[in-house]
C-alpha positions as CSV (number, residue, x, y, z in Angstrom):
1,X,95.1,71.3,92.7
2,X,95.2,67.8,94.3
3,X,96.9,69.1,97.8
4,X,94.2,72.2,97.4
5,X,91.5,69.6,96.9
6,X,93.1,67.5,99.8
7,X,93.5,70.8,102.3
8,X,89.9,72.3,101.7
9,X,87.9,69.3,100.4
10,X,86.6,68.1,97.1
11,X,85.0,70.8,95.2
12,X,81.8,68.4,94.0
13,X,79.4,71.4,92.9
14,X,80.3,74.2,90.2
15,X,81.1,76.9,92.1
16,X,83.7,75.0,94.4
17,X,85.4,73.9,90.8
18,X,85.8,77.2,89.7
19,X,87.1,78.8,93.3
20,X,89.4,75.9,93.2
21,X,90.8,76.8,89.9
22,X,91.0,80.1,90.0
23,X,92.7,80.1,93.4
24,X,95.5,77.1,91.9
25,X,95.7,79.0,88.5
26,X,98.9,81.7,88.3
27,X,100.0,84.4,90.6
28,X,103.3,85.0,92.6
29,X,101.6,83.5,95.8
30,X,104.0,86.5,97.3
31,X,101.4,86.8,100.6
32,X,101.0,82.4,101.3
33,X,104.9,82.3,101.5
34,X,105.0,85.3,103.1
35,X,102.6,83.3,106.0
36,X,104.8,80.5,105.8
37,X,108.4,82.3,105.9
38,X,106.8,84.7,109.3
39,X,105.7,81.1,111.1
40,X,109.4,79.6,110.2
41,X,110.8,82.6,111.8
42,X,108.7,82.6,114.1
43,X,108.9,79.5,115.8
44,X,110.7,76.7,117.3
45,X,112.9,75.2,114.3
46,X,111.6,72.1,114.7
47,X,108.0,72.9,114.3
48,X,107.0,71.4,110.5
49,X,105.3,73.0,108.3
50,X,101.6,70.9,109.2
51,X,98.2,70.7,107.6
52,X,97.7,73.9,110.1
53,X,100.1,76.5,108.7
54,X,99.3,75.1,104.9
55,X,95.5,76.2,105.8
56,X,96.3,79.3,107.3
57,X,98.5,79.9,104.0
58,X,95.5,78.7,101.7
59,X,93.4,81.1,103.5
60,X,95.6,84.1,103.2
61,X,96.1,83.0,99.4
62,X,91.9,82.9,99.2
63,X,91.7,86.4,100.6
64,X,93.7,88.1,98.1
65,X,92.0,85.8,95.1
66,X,88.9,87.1,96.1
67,X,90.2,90.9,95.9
68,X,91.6,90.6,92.9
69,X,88.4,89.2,91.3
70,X,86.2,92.0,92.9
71,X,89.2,94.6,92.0
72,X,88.8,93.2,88.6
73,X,85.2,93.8,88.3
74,X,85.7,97.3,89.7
75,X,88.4,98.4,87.5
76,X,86.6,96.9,84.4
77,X,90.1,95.0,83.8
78,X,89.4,92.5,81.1
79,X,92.7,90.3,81.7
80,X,94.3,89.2,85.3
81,X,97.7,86.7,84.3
82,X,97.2,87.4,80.3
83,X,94.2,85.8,80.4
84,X,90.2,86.6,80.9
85,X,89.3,87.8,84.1
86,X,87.0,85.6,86.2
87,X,84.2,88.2,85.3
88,X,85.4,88.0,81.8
89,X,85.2,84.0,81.4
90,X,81.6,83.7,83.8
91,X,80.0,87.1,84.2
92,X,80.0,89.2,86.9
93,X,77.2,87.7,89.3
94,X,79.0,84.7,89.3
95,X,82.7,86.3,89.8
96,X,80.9,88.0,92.8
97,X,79.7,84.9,94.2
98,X,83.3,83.4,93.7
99,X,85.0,86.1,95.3
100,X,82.6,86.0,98.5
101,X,82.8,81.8,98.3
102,X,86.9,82.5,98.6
103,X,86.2,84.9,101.3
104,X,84.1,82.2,103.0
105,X,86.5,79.8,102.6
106,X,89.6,81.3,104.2
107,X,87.5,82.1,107.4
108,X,86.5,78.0,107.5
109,X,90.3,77.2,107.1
110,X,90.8,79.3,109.7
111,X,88.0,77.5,111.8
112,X,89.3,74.1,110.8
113,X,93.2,75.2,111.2
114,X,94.2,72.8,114.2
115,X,95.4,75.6,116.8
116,X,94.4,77.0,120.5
117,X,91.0,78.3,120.6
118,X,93.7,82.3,121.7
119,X,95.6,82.2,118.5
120,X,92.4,81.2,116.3
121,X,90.5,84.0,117.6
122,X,93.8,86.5,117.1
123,X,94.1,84.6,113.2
124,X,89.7,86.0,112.7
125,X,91.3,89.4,114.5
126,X,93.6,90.0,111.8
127,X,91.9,88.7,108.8
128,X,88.7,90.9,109.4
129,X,90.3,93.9,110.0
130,X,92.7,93.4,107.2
131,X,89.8,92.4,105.3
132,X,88.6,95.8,106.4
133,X,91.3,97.9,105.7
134,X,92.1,96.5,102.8
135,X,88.3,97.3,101.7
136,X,89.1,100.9,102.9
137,X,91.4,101.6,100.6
138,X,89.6,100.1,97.5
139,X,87.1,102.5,98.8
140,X,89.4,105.4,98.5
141,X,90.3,104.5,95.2
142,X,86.6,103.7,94.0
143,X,85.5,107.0,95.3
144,X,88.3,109.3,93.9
145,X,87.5,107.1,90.4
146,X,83.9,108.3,91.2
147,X,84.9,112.3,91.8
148,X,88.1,112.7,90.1
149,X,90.1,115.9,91.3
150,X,94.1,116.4,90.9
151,X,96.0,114.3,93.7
152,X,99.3,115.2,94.9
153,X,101.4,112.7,94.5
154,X,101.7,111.9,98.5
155,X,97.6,111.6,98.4
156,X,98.1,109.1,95.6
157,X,101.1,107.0,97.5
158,X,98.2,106.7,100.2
159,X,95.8,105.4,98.2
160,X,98.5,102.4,97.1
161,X,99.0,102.3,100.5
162,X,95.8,101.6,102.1
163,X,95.4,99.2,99.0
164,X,98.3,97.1,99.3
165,X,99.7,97.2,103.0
166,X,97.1,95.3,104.0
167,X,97.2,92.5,102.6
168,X,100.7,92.1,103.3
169,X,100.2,92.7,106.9
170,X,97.6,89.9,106.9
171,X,99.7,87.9,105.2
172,X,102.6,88.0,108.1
173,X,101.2,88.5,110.6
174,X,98.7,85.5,110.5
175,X,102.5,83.3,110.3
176,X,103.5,85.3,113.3
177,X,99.7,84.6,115.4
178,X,100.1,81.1,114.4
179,X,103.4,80.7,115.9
180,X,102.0,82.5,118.7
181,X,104.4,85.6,118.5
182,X,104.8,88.1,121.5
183,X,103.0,91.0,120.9
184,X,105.3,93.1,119.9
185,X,105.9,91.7,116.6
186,X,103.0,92.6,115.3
187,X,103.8,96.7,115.3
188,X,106.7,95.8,114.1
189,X,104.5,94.0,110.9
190,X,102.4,96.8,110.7
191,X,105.5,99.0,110.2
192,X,107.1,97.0,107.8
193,X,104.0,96.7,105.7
194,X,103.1,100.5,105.5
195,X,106.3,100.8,104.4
């Protein structure tokens, strides 16, 4: 919580505490090492892991906190980690404004990340239309929820899909823009994370 607080700033008003929290409490943080482990590969072995790759890392951890608490409220789940969802523990108006303050917050680590004004605007690139796609496929879901009808199990597989490669992509491929990675890697991100 300290190096969170330290990274993104004091949180001094109530809904900062509980974004802070909520974003330091449990979870594999799979898609911030992920970040991390695409920059080391990425780049120059001498290159240290900075302030700037720890906020791009935050930020990717703050975009998936945020789906899970809106996923949570649209699923109805009652328990994230074995304990109350953030819904659950504050009610749903403020879980919303929690998951939209994370939102909000990865974009201004982004901002504040110390990197060329090219590979900031390819970091916003990728974390809105992740953010997109990733919205997409919670789309898909909500709607077949909405109008069930049998799936075959390929249509289903798709669904995970469009839920879940996203957010991996994301996660490498805002390591490989921050360690300014040819081009090319990218597809080959995009093809390791449909799959």
């Amino acid at each position: 919580e300290a190096e969170l607080s330290r990274l993104m700033g004091a949180a001094t008003d109530p809904s900062s505490k509980i974004a802070q929290q909520w974003l330091a409490q449990d979870g594999k943080r799979w898609r911030p090492f992920l970040s991390i482990c695409a920059f080391q590969a990425l780049s120059d072995s001498s290159v240290a892991i900075d302030d700037t790759v720890k906020k791009i890392a935050i930020a990717v951890e703050c975009f998936h906190k945020a789906s899970l608490i809106h996923d949570d409220i649209e699923d109805e789940d009652a328990t994230r980690y074995g304990k109350a969802t953030l819904h659950e523990q504050h009610g749903v108006p403020i879980a919303l404004n929690i998951g939209d303050l994370l939102l909000g917050e990865g974009y201004r680590l982004i901002a504040d990340c110390d990197a060329p004004a090219e590979i900031k605007a390819k970091l916003f690139s990728l974390a809105a239309n992740g953010h997109r796609a990733l919205c997409l496929g919670q789309g898909a879901e909500l709607n077949w929820a909405r109008h069930p009808e049998k799936l075959k199990s390929l249509q289903v597989l798709e669904i995970f899909r469009q839920k879940t490669a996203p957010a991996f992509e994301i996660a490498l491929s805002m390591g490989a823009a921050l360690a300014n990675a040819p081009e090319g890697v990218f597809e080959v991100l995009n093809r390791y994370s449909e799959s």
